[in-house]
C-alpha beads as a LAMMPS data file, in Angstrom:
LAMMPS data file: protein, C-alpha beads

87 atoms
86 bonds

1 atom types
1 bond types

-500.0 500.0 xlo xhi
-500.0 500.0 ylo yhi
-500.0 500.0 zlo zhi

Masses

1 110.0

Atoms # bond

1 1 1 -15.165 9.181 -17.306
2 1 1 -18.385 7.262 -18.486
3 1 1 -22.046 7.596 -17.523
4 1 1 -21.298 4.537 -15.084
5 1 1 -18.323 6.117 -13.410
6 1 1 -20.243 9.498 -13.050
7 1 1 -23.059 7.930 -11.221
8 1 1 -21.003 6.344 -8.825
9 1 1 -18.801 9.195 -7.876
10 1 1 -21.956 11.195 -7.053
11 1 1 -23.572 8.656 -5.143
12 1 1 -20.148 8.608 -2.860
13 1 1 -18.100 5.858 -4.339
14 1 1 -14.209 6.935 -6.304
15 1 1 -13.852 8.149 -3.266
16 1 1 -9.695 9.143 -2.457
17 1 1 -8.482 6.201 0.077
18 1 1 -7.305 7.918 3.467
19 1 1 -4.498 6.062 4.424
20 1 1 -2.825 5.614 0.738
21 1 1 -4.336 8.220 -1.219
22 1 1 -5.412 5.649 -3.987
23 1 1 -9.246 5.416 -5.706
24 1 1 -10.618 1.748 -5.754
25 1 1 -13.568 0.947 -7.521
26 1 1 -15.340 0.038 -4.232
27 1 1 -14.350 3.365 -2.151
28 1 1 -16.935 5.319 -0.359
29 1 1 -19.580 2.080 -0.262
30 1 1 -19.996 0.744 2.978
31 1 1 -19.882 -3.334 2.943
32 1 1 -18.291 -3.168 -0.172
33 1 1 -14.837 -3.212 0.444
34 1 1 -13.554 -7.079 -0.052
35 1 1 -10.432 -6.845 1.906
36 1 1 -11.165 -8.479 5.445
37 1 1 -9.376 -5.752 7.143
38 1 1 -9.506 -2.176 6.429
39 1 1 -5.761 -1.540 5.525
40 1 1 -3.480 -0.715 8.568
41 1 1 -1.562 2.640 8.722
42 1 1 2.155 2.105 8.359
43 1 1 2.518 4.462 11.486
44 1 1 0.693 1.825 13.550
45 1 1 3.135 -1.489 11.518
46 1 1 6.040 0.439 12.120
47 1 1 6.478 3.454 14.304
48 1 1 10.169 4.214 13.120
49 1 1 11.079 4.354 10.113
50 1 1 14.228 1.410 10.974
51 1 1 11.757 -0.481 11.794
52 1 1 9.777 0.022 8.265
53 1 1 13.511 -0.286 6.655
54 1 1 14.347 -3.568 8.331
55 1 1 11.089 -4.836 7.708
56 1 1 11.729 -4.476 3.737
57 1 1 15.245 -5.506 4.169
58 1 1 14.484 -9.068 5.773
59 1 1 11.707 -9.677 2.951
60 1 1 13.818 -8.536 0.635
61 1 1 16.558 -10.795 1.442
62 1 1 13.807 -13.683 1.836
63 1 1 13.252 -13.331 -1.673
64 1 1 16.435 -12.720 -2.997
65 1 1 17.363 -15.807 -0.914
66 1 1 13.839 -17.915 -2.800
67 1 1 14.583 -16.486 -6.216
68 1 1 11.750 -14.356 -6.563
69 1 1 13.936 -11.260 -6.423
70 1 1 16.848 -10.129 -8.083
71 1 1 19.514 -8.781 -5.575
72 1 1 19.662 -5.226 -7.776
73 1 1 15.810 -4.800 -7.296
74 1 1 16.375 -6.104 -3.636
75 1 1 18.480 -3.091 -3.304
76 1 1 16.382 -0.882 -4.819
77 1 1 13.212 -1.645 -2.856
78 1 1 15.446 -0.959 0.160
79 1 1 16.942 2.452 -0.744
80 1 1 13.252 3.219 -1.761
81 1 1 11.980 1.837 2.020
82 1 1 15.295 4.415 3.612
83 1 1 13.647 7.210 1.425
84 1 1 10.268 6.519 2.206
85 1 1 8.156 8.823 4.556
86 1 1 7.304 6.041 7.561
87 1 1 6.138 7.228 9.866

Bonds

1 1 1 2
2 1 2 3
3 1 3 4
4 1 4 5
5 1 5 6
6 1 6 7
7 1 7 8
8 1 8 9
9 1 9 10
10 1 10 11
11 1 11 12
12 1 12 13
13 1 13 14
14 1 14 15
15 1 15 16
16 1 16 17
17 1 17 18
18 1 18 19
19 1 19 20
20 1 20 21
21 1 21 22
22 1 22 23
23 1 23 24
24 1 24 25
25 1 25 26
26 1 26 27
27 1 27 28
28 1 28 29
29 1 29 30
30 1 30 31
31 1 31 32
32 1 32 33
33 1 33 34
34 1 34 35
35 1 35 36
36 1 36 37
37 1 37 38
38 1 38 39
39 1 39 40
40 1 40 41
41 1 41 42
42 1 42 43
43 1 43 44
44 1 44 45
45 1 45 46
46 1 46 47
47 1 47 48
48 1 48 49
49 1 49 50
50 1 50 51
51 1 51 52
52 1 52 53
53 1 53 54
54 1 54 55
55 1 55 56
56 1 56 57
57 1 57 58
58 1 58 59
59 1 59 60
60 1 60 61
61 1 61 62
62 1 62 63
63 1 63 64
64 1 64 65
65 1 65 66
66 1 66 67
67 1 67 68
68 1 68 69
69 1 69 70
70 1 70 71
71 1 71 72
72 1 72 73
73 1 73 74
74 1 74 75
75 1 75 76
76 1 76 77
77 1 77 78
78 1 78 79
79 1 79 80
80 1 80 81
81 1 81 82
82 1 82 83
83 1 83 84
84 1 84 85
85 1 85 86
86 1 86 87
C-alpha cells in the first residue's frame, strides 16, 4: 500500500462495500460515489433465487441470440446463477 492509499484508508475511504463485499477507490466518502444509485441488494431484484436464475437465463439467451455470448459461456453463467447464494 502507498503513502496515498494509507491516508485514505485512515481518513475512512477503502472502506469494504456492504452489499458486495468489494473495496472501490471511492468507498467510505460521502458524495463521492459516481454511480447514480447506490447498488440494489439482489434480495430486493430478486427474492427467489428462480427468479435470480431466470433473470440470467433470459439475458443469457439475449446474448447468445445477439452474438455477444457464446452458448458454452451462456451455460456457464447459468449453472453459476443456480449455484449462486440469491437470496
Amino acid at each position: 500500500m502507498n503513502t496515498f492509499d494509507f491516508e485514505r484508508e485512515s481518513a475512512g475511504y477503502l472502506e469494504t462495500d456492504p452489499w458486495d463485499g468489494d473495496i472501490d477507490p471511492w468507498d467510505g466518502a460521502s458524495g463521492l460515489d459516481p454511480a447514480p444509485t447506490p447498488e440494489p441488494s439482489l434480495q430486493v431484484l430478486y427474492p427467489t433465487r428462480q427468479d435470480y436464475v431466470q433473470a440470467v437465463t433470459i439475458s443469457a439467451g439475449k446474448a447468445v441470440a445477439s452474438g455477444l455470448l457464446l452458448p458454452a459461456d451462456a451455460a456457464e453463467a447459468i449453472s453459476q446463477a443456480s449455484n449462486a447464494s440469491v437470496p
